[in-house]
C-alpha positions in Angstrom: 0.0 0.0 0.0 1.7 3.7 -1.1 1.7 6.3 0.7 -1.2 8.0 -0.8 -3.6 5.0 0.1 -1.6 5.1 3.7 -1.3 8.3 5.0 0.2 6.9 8.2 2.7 5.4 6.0 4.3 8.6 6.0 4.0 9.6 9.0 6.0 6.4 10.5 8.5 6.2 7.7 12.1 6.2 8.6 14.1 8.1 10.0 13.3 7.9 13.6 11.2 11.3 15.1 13.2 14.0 16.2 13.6 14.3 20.0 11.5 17.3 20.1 8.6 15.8 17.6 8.6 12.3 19.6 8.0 14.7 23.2 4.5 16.4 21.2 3.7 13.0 20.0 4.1 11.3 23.5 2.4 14.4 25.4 -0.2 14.8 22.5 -1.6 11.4 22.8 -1.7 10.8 26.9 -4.5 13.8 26.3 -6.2 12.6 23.7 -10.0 12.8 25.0 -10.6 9.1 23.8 -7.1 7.7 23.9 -7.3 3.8 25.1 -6.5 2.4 28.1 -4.1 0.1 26.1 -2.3 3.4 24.9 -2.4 5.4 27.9 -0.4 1.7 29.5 2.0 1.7 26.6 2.5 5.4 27.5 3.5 4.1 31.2 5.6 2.0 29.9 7.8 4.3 27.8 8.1 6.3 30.5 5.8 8.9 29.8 4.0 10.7 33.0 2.8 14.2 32.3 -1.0 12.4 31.6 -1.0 11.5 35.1 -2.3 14.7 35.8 -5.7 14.1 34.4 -8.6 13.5 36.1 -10.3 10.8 34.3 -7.8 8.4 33.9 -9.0 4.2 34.6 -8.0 2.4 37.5 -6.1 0.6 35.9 -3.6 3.0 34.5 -3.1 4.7 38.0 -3.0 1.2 39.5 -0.4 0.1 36.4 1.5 3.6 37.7 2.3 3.3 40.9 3.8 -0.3 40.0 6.2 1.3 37.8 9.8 1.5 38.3 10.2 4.6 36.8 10.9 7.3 39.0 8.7 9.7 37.1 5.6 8.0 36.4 4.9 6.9 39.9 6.0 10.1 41.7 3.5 11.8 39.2 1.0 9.9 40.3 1.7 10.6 44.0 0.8 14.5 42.6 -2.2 13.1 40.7 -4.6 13.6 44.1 -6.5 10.7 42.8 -5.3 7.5 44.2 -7.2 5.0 46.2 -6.6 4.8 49.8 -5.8 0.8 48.0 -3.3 2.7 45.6 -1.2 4.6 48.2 -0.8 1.4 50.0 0.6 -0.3 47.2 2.6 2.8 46.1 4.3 2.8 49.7 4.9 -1.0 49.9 6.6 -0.6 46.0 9.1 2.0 47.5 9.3 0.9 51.2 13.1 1.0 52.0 14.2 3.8 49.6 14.5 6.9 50.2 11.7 8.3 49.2 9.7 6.3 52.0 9.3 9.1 54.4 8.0 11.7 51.7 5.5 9.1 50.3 4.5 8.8 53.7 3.6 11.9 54.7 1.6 12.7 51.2 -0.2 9.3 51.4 -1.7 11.1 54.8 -2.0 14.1 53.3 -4.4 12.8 50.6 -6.3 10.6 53.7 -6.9 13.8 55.1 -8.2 15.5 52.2 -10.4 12.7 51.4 -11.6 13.4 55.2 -13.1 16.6 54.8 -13.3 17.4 51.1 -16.9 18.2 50.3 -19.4 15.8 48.9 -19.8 17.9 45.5 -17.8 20.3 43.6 -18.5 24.0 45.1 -20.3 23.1 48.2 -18.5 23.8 51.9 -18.8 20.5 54.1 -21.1 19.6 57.1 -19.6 21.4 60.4 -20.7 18.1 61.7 -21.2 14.7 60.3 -24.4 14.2 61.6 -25.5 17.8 60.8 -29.5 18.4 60.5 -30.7 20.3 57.4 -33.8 22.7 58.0 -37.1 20.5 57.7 -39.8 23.1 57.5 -40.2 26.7 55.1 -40.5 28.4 58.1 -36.4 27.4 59.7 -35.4 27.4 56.3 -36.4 31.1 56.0 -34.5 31.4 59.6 -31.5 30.0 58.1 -31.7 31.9 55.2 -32.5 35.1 57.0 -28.9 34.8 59.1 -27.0 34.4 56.3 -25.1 37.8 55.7 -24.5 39.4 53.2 -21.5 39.3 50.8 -19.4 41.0 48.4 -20.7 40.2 45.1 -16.3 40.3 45.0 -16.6 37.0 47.0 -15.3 33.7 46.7 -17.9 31.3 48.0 -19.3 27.8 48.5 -22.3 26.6 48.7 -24.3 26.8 51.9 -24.1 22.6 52.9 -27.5 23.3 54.6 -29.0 24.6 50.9 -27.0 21.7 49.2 -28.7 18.8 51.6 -32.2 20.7 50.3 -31.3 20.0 46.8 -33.6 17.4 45.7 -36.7 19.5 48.0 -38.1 21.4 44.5 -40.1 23.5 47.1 -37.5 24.2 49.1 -35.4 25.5 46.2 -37.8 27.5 44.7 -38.3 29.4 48.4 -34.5 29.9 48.3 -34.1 31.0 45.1 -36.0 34.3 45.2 -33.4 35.4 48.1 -32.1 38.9 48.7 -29.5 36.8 50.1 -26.5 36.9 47.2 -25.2 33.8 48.9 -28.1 31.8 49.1 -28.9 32.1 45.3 -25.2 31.0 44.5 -26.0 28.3 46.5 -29.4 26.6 44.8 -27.4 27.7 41.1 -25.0 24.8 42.6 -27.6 22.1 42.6 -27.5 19.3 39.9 -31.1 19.2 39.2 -33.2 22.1 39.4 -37.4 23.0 38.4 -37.6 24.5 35.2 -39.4 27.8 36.8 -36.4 28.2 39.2 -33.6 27.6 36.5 -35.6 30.5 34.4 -35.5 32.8 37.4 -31.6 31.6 38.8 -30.4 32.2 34.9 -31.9 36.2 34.8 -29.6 36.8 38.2 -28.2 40.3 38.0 -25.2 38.5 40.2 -22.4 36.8 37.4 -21.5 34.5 39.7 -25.0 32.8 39.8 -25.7 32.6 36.3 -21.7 31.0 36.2 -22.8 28.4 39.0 -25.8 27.4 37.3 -24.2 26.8 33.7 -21.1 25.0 35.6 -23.3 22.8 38.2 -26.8 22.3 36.7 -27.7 19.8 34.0 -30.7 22.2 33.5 -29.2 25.3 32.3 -30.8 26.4 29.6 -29.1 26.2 26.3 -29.0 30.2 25.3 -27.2 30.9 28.8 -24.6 28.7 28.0 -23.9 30.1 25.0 -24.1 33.7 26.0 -21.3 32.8 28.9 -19.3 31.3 25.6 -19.8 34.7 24.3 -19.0 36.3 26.7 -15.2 34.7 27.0 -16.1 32.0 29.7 -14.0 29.0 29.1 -14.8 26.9 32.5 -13.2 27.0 35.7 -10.6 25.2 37.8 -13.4 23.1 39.3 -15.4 23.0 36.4 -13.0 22.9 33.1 -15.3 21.6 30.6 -18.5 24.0 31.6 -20.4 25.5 29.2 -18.9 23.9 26.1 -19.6 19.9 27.2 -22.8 20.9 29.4 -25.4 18.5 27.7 -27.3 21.9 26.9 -25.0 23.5 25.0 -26.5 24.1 22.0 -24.8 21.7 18.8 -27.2 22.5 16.3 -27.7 25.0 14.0 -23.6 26.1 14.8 -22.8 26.2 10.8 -24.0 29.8 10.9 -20.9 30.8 13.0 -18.8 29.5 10.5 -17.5 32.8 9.0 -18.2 34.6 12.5 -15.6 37.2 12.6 -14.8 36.3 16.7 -13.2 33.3 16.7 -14.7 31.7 19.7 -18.4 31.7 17.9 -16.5 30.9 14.3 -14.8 27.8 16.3 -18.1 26.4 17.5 -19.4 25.2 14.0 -16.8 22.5 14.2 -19.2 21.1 16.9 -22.1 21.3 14.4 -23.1 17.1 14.0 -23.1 18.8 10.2 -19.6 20.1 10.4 -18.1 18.5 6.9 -14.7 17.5 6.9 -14.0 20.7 4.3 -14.8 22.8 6.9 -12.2 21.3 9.3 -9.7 21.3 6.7 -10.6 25.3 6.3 -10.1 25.9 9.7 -7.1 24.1 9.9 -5.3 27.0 8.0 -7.1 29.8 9.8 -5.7 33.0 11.1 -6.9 32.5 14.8 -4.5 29.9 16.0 -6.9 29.0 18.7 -9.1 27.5 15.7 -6.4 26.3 13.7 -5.9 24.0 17.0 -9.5 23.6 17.7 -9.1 22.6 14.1 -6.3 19.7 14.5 -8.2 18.5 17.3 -11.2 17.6 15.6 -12.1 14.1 14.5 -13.3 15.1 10.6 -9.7 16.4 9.8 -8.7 14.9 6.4 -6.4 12.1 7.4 -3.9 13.2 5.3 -3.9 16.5 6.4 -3.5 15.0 10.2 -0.7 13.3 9.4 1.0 16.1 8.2 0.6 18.0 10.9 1.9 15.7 13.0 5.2 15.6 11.3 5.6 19.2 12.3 6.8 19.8 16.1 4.8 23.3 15.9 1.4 21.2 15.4 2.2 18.1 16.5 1.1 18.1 20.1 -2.4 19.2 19.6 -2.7 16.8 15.9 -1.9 14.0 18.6 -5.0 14.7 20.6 -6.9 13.8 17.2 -9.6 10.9 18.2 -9.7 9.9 14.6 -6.0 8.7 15.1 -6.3 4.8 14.9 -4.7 3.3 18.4 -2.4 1.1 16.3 -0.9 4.0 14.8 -0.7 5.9 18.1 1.0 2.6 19.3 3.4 3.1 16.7 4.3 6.4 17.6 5.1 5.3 21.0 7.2 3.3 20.0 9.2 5.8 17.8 9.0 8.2 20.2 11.1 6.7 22.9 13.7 5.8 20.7 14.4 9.2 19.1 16.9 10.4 16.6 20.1 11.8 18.0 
């Protein structure tokens, strides 16, 4: 089979990657969004670690990490923050007797700890007490709510855990979410549910931060918020990095019309159109924004010619190897090429 039939042909060819190329392959692939656990293990066993950092990686990779010998791979997964109480135990029994012991030690208690009294959901402050009680009728919730004080609209804040335990009480959240009390509405907007009257009223909030909370914590949100919060420049948060873009409301239809957008982050979004043809991802690939030229070489209806050229240059490389149209045997391949690079 020729080149032209192959495109990977090409790609793979002798002579051996560049040092350089072979780094964006290796760190280009361990982020792929639907990489294999076969790869991500082959990864591992290169030597490759800077995917440990994810935060949806298999068991079996973070149990297949802190087995390796590599220095690297299982001291990145110590930083991961993810391990199984199970996992730390085997990681310390792996390195008991080196030097590293003690260190291990002390993070493995670390992470115990955190575990302890990190909070039930994303964006809600824990229980003071374990066997804290919630308010039971409207009247102490509007006692609770009435002690609350107010806040700078400035503020960092949590959810109230009292409001969060009322989460699945529709009546309860509809009583909060008419609030004066800034805090209290932040705190409903963090619910993962919510009635269709109280999402209408949480998503006209004069307050950002509510409007930010529902898009980021509620599968509710209504699809014209989240794009307006696109719009606007939001590109999630810390806790929340793939809000509004992969919230299940975000709208994916009708995104053609964006297509020759002069702002790039609506132009961008028509590569998310289910009727995005691969000429438009080849267009894109060559644009003048280079956040949608690599929007572009992310996306799965690049020309696979075109993707394999732009892996074989270390300027587009990286975010080519992201590509989930890349076949696994070829990302396999790569691997392998990778860790024995040119000198």
């Amino acid at each position: 089979m020729d080149h032209q039939q192959d495109p990977w042909a090409a790609l793979l060819h002798p002579p051996v990657p560049s040092a350089r190329l072979g780094r964006e392959w290796l760190h280009g692939i361990g982020l792929g969004p639907a990489v294999p656990e076969d790869v991500l293990l082959a990864l591992l066993d290169a030597g490759h670690a800077d995917f440990l950092l994810r935060s949806d990686l298999p068991p079996a990779v973070l149990d297949a990490a802190v087995a390796s010998p590599h220095r690297q791979v299982w001291g990145r997964a110590a930083e991961n923050g993810q391990l199984s109480a199970a996992q730390w135990d085997r990681l310390l029994t792996a390195r008991a007797g080196k030097p590293e012991h003690a260190l291990l030690t002390e993070l493995a208690a670390d992470a115990a700890a955190y575990r302890e009294r990190a909070p039930r959901r994303r964006g809600v402050e824990p229980a003071p007490e374990a066997d804290a009680r919630p308010p039971a009728t409207s009247e102490e919730i509007a006692a609770l709510a009435d002690a609350v004080p107010d806040i700078d609209p400035r503020d960092r804040t949590y959810a109230l855990w009292w409001v969060a335990a009322l989460f699945d009480d529709p009546d309860a959240m509809r009583q909060l979410a008419g609030s004066p009390r800034l805090r209290i509405r932040r705190s409903v907007a963090r619910a993962p549910r919510l009635p269709t009257d109280v999402v209408e009223v949480l998503a006209r909030d004069e307050d950002f931060a509510v409007r930010l909370f529902l898009a980021e914590s509620c599968d509710d949100a209504p699809s014209w918020l989240l794009l307006d919060l696109w719009t606007d420049g939001r590109d999630g948060t810390f806790s929340f990095p793939d809000r509004p873009l992969k919230h299940p409301n975000f709208p994916r239809a009708d995104l053609l019309r964006f297509a020759d957008d002069p702002h790039p982050r609506l132009r961008m979004l028509a590569l998310d159109d289910p009727a995005a043809p691969a000429a438009l991802a080849e267009r894109f690939a060559h644009d003048p924004d280079p956040v949608v030229r690599a929007r572009a070489h992310r996306h799965p209806a690049l020309p696979p010619a075109l993707l394999a050229t732009l892996l074989q240059d270390p300027a587009t490389a990286g975010n080519a190897a992201t590509n989930p149209a890349l076949p696994a045997a070829v990302m396999h391949r790569m691997i392998t090429a990778a860790a024995e690079p040119a000198e």
